[in-house]
C-alpha positions as semicolon CSV with decimal commas, in nm:
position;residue;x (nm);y (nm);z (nm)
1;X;0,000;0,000;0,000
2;X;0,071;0,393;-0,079
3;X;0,066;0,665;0,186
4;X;-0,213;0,869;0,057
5;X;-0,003;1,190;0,082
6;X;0,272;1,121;-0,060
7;X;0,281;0,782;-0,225
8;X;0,606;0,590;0,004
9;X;0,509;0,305;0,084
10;X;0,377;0,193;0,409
11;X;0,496;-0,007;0,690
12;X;0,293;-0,246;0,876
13;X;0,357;-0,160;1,232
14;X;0,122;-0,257;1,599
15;X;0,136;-0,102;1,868
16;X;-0,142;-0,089;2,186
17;X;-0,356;-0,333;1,961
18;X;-0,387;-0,110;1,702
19;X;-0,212;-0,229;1,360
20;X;-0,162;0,042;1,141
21;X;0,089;0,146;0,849
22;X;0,305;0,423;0,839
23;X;0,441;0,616;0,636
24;X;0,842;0,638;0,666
25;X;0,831;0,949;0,472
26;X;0,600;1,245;0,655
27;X;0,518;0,987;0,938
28;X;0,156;0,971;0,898
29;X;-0,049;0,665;0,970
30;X;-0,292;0,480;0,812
31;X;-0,559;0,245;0,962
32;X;-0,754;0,008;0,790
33;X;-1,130;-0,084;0,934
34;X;-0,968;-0,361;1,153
35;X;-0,769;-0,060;1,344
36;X;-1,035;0,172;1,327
37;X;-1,251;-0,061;1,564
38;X;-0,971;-0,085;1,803
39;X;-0,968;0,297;1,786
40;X;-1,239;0,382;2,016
41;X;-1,094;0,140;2,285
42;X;-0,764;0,206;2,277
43;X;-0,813;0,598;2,226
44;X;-1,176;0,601;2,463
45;X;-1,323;0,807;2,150
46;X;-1,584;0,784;1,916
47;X;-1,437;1,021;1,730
48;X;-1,414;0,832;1,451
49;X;-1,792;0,716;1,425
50;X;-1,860;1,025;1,412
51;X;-1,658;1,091;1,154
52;X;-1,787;0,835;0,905
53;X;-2,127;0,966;0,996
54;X;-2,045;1,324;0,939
55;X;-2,234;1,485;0,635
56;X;-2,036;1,772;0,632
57;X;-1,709;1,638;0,440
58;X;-1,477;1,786;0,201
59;X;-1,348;1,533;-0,094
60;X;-0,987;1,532;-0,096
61;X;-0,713;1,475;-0,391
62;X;-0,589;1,190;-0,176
63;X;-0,657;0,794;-0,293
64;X;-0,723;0,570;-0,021
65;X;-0,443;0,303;0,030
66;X;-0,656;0,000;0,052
67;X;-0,979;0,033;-0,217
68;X;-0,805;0,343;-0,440
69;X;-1,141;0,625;-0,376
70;X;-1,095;0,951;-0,286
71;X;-1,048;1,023;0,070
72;X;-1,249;1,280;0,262
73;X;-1,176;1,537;0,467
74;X;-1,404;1,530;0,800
75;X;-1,353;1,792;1,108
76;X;-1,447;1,624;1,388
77;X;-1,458;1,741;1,707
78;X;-1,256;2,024;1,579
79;X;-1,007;1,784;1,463
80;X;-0,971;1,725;1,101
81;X;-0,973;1,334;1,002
82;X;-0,871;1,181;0,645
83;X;-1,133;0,910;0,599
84;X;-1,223;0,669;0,313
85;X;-1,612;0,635;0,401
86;X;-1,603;0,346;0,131
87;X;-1,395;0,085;0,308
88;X;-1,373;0,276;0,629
89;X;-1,054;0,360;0,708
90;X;-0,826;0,658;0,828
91;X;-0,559;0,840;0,767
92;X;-0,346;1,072;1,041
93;X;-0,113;1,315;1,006
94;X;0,243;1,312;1,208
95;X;0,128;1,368;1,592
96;X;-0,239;1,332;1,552
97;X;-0,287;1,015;1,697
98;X;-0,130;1,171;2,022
99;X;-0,304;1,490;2,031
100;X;-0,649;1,306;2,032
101;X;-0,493;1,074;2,298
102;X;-0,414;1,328;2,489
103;X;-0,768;1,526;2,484
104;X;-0,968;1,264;2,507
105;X;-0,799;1,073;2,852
106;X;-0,740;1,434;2,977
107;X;-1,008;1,311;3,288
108;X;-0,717;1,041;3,319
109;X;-0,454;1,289;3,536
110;X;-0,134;1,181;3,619
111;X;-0,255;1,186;3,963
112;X;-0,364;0,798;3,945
113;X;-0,043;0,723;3,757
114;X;0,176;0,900;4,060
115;X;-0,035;0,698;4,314
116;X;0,047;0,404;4,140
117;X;0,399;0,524;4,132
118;X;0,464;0,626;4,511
119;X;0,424;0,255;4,682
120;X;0,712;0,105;4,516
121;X;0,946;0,460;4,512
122;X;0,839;0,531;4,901
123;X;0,975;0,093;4,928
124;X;1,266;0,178;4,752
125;X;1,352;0,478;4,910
126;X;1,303;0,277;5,267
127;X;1,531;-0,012;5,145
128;X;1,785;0,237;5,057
129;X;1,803;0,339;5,385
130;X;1,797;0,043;5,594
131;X;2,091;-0,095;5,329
132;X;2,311;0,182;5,440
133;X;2,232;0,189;5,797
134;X;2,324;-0,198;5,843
135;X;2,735;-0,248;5,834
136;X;2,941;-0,360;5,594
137;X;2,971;-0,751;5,709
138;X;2,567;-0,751;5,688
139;X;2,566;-0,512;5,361
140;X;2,712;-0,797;5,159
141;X;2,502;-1,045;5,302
142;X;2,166;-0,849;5,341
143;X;1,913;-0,852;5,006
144;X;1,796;-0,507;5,084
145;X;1,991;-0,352;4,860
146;X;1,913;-0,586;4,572
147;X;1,550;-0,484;4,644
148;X;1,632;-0,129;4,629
149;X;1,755;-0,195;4,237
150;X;1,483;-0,391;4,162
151;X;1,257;-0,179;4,253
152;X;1,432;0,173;4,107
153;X;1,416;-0,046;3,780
154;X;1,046;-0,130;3,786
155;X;0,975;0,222;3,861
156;X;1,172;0,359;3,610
157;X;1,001;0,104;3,362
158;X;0,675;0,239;3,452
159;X;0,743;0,568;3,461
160;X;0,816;0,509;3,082
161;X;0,496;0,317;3,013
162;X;0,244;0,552;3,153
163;X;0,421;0,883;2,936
164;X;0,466;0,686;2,597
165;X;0,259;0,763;2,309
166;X;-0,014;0,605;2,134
167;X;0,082;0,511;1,834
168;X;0,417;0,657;1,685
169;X;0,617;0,556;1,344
């Protein structure tokens, strides 16, 4: 398949469920009707019902990737969506994908994410501690500090899950 905007071909990638090609030239995506019903779980939107359902739509010069009709331009929810209403599929711009993520879990604060967070940093923080207060005959012996690593690790590893993007090329 072609990237609608500039004909390079795709690249089938997955990521959070979602299969979708991308473009290794301006770093769109493309999603077939398979990803597009994963959309709405993995991004919590309709968004793009309601752009297949959406009237008001501006035919484009673009050629869908997968049946070869023109694409359509669709604002929804004031963001602008290239759709092929024939075999239902989409088309994103570089970004896009993470700017929708990003205003539709905006009820989702980072507030959860820190209290999921603190238990194993506050654990770490008190392993630390009693490590270095034992001495050095029982440092070598005593699994405290292993649990400090393991536990800086699994925070740092989560820390970097919760602020990764959606979808990316």
């Amino acid at each position: 398949m072609k990237c609608p905007k500039d004909s390079t071909d795709l690249i089938l990638k997955s990521q959070e469920n979602i299969f979708g090609y991308c473009c290794p030239q301006c770093n769109g995506v493309f999603i077939d009707s398979k990803g597009v019903s994963a959309f709405k779980y993995n991004f919590e939107t309709d968004l793009l019902e309601k752009a297949f359902d959406n009237q008001k739509s501006q035919i484009s010069n673009y050629s869908c990737p997968k049946c070869k009709e023109n694409m359509e331009f669709v604002d929804s929810d004031n963001i602008t969506v290239l759709i092929c209403k024939k075999c239902r599929s989409a088309s994103f711009e570089k970004g896009q994908l993470t700017k929708i993520k990003e205003k539709y879990t905006e009820n989702e604060d980072m507030g959860s994410a820190f209290l999921f967070f603190l238990p194993p940093s506050l654990f770490a923080i008190f392993a630390l501690f009693k490590y270095f207060s034992l001495d050095d005959d029982a440092k070598s012996k005593n699994i405290w500090g292993v649990l400090f690593l393991i536990m800086v690790f699994f925070s740092i590893l989560f820390w970097f899950d919760v602020s990764s993007s959606p979808f990316s090329c």
